[in-house]
Structure formats: C-alpha cells, structure tokens
N, C-alpha and C positions, 0 to 999 in steps of 0.2 A: 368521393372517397373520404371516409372519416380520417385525422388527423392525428397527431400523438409527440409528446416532446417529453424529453427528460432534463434534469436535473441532478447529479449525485457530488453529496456530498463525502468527504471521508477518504477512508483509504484504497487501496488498489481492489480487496479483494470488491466490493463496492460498484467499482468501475465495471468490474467484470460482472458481477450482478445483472447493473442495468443495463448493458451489451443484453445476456441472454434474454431478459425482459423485453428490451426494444425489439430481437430478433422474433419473440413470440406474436407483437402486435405487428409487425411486417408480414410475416406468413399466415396472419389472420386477414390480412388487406388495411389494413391501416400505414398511411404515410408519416415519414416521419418528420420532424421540423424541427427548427432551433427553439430552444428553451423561451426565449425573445421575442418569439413570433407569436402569431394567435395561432389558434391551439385546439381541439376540440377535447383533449384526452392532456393532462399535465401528471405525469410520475415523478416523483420527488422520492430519490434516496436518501435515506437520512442517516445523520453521524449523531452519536450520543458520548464521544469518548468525552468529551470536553463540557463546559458550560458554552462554550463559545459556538460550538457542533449543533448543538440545541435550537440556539438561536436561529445560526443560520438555515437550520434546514425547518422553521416554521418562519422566516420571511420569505422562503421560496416558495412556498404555499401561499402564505399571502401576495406574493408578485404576479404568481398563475392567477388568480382569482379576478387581481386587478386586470389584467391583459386582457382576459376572456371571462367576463364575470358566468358566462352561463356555461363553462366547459367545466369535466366531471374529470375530478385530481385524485389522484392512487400515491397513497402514502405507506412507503415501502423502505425495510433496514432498520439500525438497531434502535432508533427513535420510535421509530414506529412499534416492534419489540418491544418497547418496556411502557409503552404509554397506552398503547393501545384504543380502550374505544374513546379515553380521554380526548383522542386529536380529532373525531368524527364531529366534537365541536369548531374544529376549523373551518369546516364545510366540505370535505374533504367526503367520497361517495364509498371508499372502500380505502381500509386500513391493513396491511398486510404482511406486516412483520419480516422475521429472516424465514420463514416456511411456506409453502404455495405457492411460491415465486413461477413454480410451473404451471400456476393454474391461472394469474394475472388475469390474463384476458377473460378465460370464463370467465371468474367471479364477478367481474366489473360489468360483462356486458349484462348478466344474470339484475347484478344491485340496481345496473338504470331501469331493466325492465322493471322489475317490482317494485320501483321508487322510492327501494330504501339504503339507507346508509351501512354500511357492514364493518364491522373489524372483522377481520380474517385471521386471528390471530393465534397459533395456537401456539403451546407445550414445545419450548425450544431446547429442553435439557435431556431429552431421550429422542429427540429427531433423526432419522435415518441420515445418509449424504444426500442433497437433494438433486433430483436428474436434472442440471441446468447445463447447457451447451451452448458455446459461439463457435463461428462461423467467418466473423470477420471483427475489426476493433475499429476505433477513433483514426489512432495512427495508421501511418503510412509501412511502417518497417517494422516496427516493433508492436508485439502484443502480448496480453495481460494471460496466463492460463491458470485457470482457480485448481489445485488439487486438493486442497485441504480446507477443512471448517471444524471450527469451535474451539475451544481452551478448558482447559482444568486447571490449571496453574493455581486461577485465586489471588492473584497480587492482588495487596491489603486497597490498593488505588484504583483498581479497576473494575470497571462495570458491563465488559467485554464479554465475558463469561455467560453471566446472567440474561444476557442478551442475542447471543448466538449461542450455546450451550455448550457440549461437550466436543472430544475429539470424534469426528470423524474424518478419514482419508477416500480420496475419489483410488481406486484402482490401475496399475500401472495399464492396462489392455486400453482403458477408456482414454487415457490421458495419453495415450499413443494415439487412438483416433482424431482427437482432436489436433495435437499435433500437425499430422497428415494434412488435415481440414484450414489447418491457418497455413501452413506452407503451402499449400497448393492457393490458396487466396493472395499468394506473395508477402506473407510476414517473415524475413528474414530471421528475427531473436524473437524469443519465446521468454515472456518474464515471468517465475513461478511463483506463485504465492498464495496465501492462506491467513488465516488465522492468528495461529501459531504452528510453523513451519517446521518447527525445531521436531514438533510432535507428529511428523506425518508416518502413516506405516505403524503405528502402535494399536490400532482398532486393528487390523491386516494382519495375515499369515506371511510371516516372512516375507515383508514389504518394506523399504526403507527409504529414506530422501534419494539416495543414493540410487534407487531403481529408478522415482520417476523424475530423475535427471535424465537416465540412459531412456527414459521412454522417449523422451520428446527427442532424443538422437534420430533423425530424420531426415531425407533428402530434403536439403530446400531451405532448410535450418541452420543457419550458421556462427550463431550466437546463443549461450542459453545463462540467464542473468537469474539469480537467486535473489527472493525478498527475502525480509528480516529474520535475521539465526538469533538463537541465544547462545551464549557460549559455549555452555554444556557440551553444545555437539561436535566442537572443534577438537578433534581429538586426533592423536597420527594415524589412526585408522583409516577415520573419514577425510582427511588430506590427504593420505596418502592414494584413495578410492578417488578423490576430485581430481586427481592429478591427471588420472588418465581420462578424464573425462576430458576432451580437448577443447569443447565447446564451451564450455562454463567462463565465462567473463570474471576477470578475477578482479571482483566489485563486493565486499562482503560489508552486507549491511547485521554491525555485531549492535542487540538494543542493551544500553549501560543502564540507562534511568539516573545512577547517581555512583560518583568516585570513593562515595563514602563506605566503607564497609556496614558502620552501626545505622547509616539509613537505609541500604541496603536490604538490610535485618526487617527492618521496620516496614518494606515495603515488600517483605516475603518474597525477594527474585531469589531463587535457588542458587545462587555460583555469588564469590569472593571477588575484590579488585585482583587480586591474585589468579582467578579462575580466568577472567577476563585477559589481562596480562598472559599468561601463558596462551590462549588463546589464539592474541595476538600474533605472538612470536612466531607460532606454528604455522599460522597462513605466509607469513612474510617471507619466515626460511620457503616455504614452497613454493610462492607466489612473490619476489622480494621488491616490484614498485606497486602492489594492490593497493587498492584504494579501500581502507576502514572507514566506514562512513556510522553515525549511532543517532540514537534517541537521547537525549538526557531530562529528567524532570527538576525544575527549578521551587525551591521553598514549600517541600514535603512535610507537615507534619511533624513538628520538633527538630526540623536543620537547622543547626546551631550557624556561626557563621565560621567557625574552624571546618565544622562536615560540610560545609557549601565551598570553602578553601581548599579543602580536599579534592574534590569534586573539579576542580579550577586547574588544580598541579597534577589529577591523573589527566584530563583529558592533554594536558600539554604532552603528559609523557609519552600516552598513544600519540599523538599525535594524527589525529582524525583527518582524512580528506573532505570530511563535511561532516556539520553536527546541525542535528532538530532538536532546537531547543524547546521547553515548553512550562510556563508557569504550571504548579501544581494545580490543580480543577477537582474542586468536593463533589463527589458523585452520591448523590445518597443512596444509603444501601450497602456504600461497603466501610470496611472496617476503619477506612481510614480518616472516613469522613466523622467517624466519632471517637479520634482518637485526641488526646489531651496537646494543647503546646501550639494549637493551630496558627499556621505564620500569614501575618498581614498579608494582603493581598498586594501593596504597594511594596514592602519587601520583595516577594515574592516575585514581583514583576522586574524590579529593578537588579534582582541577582540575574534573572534572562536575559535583562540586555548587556549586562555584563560576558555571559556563559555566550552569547552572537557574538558577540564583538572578538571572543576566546577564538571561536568556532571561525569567524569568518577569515582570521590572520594564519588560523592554520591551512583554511584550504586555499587561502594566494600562496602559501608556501609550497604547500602539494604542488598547486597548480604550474609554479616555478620549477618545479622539481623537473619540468618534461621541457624544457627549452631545450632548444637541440636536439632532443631526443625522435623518436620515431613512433609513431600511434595506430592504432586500427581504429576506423572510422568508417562507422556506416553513417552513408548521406541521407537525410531524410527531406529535403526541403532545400529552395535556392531563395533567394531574395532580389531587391529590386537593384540591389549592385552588382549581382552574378554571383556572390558568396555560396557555396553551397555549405548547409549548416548539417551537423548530425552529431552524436557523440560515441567518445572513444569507449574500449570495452572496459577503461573505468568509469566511465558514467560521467566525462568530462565534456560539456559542449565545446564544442570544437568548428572551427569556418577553414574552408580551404578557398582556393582564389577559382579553381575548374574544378568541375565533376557534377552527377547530377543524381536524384535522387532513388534511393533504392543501390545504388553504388558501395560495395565495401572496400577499401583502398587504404592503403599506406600512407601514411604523410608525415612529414618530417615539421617540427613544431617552429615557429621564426619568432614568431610573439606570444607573449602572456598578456589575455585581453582581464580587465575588471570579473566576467563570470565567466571565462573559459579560455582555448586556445586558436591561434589564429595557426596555419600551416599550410605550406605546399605538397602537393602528390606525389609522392615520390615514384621515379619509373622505376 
C-alpha cells in the first residue's frame, strides 16, 4: 500500500484544505503517515502571506526530499498559486495551486505515469467554490468547517487576494451536511472559517454569516466558534441575531492591523479606530466577559512612531484577550510594497516585541479576570499527572484536576497558570 504524509503550513482555512486532500488519497487506498516519516507521496501546503510563509514552506519540500529522496511531493496552496511552475524546479512532481484540489490524486498519479512534472495551476480569480469535503479533523473535539473562499478587499499589504481570488460562499444546505458528518464522527464545536468571513453570503441569494451559523445548529454540536470578523459586521443587528444563537462561543477574533487611523488609510482596511471601538462595545454589552482577541501589523510603510504609539494606547484601551502580532512583510505585487517611507526591518521587528510584550500583559489580565469565576470547558486530552486539558468557550486553555476527554463540564477557576487556567468541576 502506497504511502502519503502532509505538511501545512498557514492558516485554518489551510488545515482544512489538507484534511479534504488527505481524505481524497485515503479513499484512493493510500495510507497515511506522519510528515517525519518515510513517505512514498509528500504534500506540502503552502503559506505565501508572509516572507517567512515562503520559506518555511520550500524547506518542507526540501526536508520530504531529504527523508525519501525517491518519493513524488505535491505542492499545494497560496505558494504554490502564485509561483507556480517556478517550484517544479524543487523537484517537486505536480504543483497545484488553491484549484483542483479535488482532482489531487488523479493528476499525480496521471504526472508519475507519464514521467513528467506538472503545475496544475489555473485562473484563481473567476474560480467556482471548490467541492472539497471532510469527514474527520486532527483533533479530537474540535473541527475546522471551510464555508467560505477568496477576498476582494485588496488591502494595500496583501497578497491573499491574488492568490485565492474572489468571493465565493459554500451554501448553507451543504455546510449542514457536513455538520451532520463531523458530529456524527464525535466533533463536538465546529470552528467556521474562510478567507474573509466577514464577506460570506454576498456571491448567494439571501444567504448570510448569520445562516451558516444556524446551519451547523445540529445534534451533536455543542459549540460553534467564528474565525476572523472585520468590524464592519458588528452591527446591533448582527448581535442582536448572534444572541440567539446559543451555541456560538463568545470568542470574537476582531482583525485591527493597526490603532492608527492615517495607517489604517494607508493599508486600505475599510472601518476607523472608531468603527473598531464601537464594535467592540456592542459585543461586550451582549456578550460582557468575551474574549476580543486581533491581528496587528508592526512597521507598515511610513508608521511614524506616534502612529506605532497609537497603535500601543488603542490596543490597551480594547484591551485584547490575545493579540498576533506580526512584522510588516513586502509581498511583491502589491501596492504596498512600492509605496515610499519603507521602515527598517530591525525597527520593524523591535516595535513587535514591543506590541507582544503589550499583548501578552493584557491576556494575564484577561486570563486573571476568571479566578473564581466559573467556565465551560470541553476536555480534549489528559496528561501523565491525570490533568485533563481542553479550553473554555473563550478560547482559554484550561487543566481541571478529574474528567476525561470528549467531556463538557463546568468548572470553577482556583488558579491562574502562565498560559491559561487551572480549575475544579464543579457539581
């Protein structure tokens, strides 16, 4: 039985990628293995958001090669989208971008028969939604459900767009089936995510985030956790519609980029520190211990060090339960990368560990905020002291002293540990 191992690098939707991927080379008769292992078949997702993205996902091509120099590696995701038959110099037997992901397997086994090399790569900007489906995830409780793909937006920074292409939305009927399909596999929370999420249901006839929340409303389901909003959509409408959604985890990952209004401008995100801030308020009155967790970008293209101080005294004022901080990263191609005033790279680096060091006193504060207090905690996992580990429906890891995995329970909070909470069960 031939062989087969993944790799992905990047963000959730990603994850969920190489899940349906992996699911295709299973149901063809292919076993699967750890990335570590020898290998007859190496898939390598790739991240482009970053310089760093880059990297890492052409030394995991080079690490498959080293393992198994004679195994045939499929290089797949938004690296592989923008470089295309350039990486068939890595040695690499089929290149296959964010499209045909449903057709993996053929083309690869097609490329070894005819002993040649392939980019698979096509036209990512008028691309349908593609039929890709799981079945099962990594995790034990929790799993990944892609409804949405592609961006319009255009931020001046991003290379996202151009790489995965436009909006398109999976339909609420389908995103019900799947549902169904991970709860009967025992996934208790459903994490949604896309693209840009904010934009789902705009390709769709009267179809809204708001629907395929209620879609994944399912027996079996007891948790349902949103990826990344932009602010825009936080509106008393849409709060007021989340409210009654009982399952929704009130964990709102809001993406800021930057506290500054004129960088802001500069990196074309639609909504004001203002837009953001009301925002905020809105969840909190509805939701009033959620946990705001953001994105921020460090040393953007002409940030002065007042807009980076800016940047410093909003994030205090939200007061974030976690921030991902991230040096700014030239993408060529987009607007930002040829814009004037470009900030050192050593500045740049050093406003981040500044902007962590911001981020991580805010979330021991958060994380202080629950002493005492009472939590829902689904268990995922025990350890070799009997701990059972999972986290709360803020996204807080959490250790109780009994319980066992797959368990949702109550527990009342005793400690505040360095990266989460320690707690007992409460009857």
């Amino acid at each position: 039985m031939k062989t087969v191992a993944f790799h992905t690098l990047g963000c959730k939707v990603n994850q969920y990628d190489s899940q349906a991927m992996l699911e295709l080379f299973i149901q063809a008769g292919y076993e699967p293995r750890a990335f570590t292992d020898t290998a007859d078949i190496y898939v390598v997702n790739t991240c482009t958001v970053t310089g760093t993205g880059d990297k890492k996902s052409l030394n995991a091509v080079r690490r498959a090669l080293r393992t198994n120099p004679q195994a045939e590696v499929v290089i797949a995701g938004c690296l592989a989208q923008r470089d295309g038959e350039k990486l068939l110099e890595t040695g690499a037997r089929l290149v296959i971008g964010n499209a045909r992901r449903d057709e993996v397997v053929k083309l690869l086994e097609e490329a070894v028969e005819k002993g040649e090399r392939v980019a698979a790569v096509t036209d990512i900007l008028r691309a349908p939604y593609e039929p890709l489906f799981i079945s099962s995830h990594e995790g034990h409780t929790r799993a990944v459900l892609k409804i949405q793909e592609g961006c319009d937006r255009y931020c001046t920074y991003c290379i996202i767009p151009y790489v995965r292409g436009g909006i398109r939305s999976r339909k609420p009927e389908d995103i019900a089936k799947e549902a169904c399909r991970l709860a009967r596999a025992g996934f208790q929370e459903l994490v949604l995510t896309g693209i840009h999420l904010t934009s789902y249901g705009r390709d769709l006839e009267k179809a809204s985030l708001i629907d395929a929340i209620r879609a994944c409303d399912v027996p079996g389901v007891s948790r349902i956790r949103l990826g990344s909003l932009e602010p825009v959509i936080v509106t008393e409408d849409f709060v007021s519609s989340l409210q009654i959604e009982k399952k929704v985890c009130p964990q709102f990952h809001l993406a800021l980029q930057s506290g500054s209004d004129a960088v802001l401008h500069r990196m074309r995100r639609r909504y004001t520190t203002e837009d953001f801030r009301r925002a905020c308020a809105l969840l909190r009155q509805a939701y009033p211990t959620c946990a705001i967790t953001t994105d921020v970008i460090t040393g953007f293209p002409g940030e002065t060090e007042d807009e980076f101080s800016e940047t410093v005294r909003f994030s205090r004022e939200i007061g974030f339960a976690r921030m991902h901080v991230f040096p700014y990263s030239a993408r060529q191609g987009t607007p930002a990368a040829a814009m004037p005033n470009q900030v050192k790279r050593a500045v740049r680096e050093e406003r981040a560990r500044q902007l962590i060091a911001v981020g991580n006193a805010l979330a021991e504060a958060y994380r202080a905020s629950w002493l005492g207090k009472q939590v829902e905690v689904l268990l995922e996992e025990t350890d070799e002291n009997g701990l059972a580990h999972g986290y709360t429906a803020e996204y807080i890891p959490c250790a109780v002293e009994s319980g066992h995995p797959g368990q949702l329970c109550k527990a009342t909070v005793t400690e505040i540990l360095e990266d989460g909470l320690l707690g007992i069960i409460s009857v």
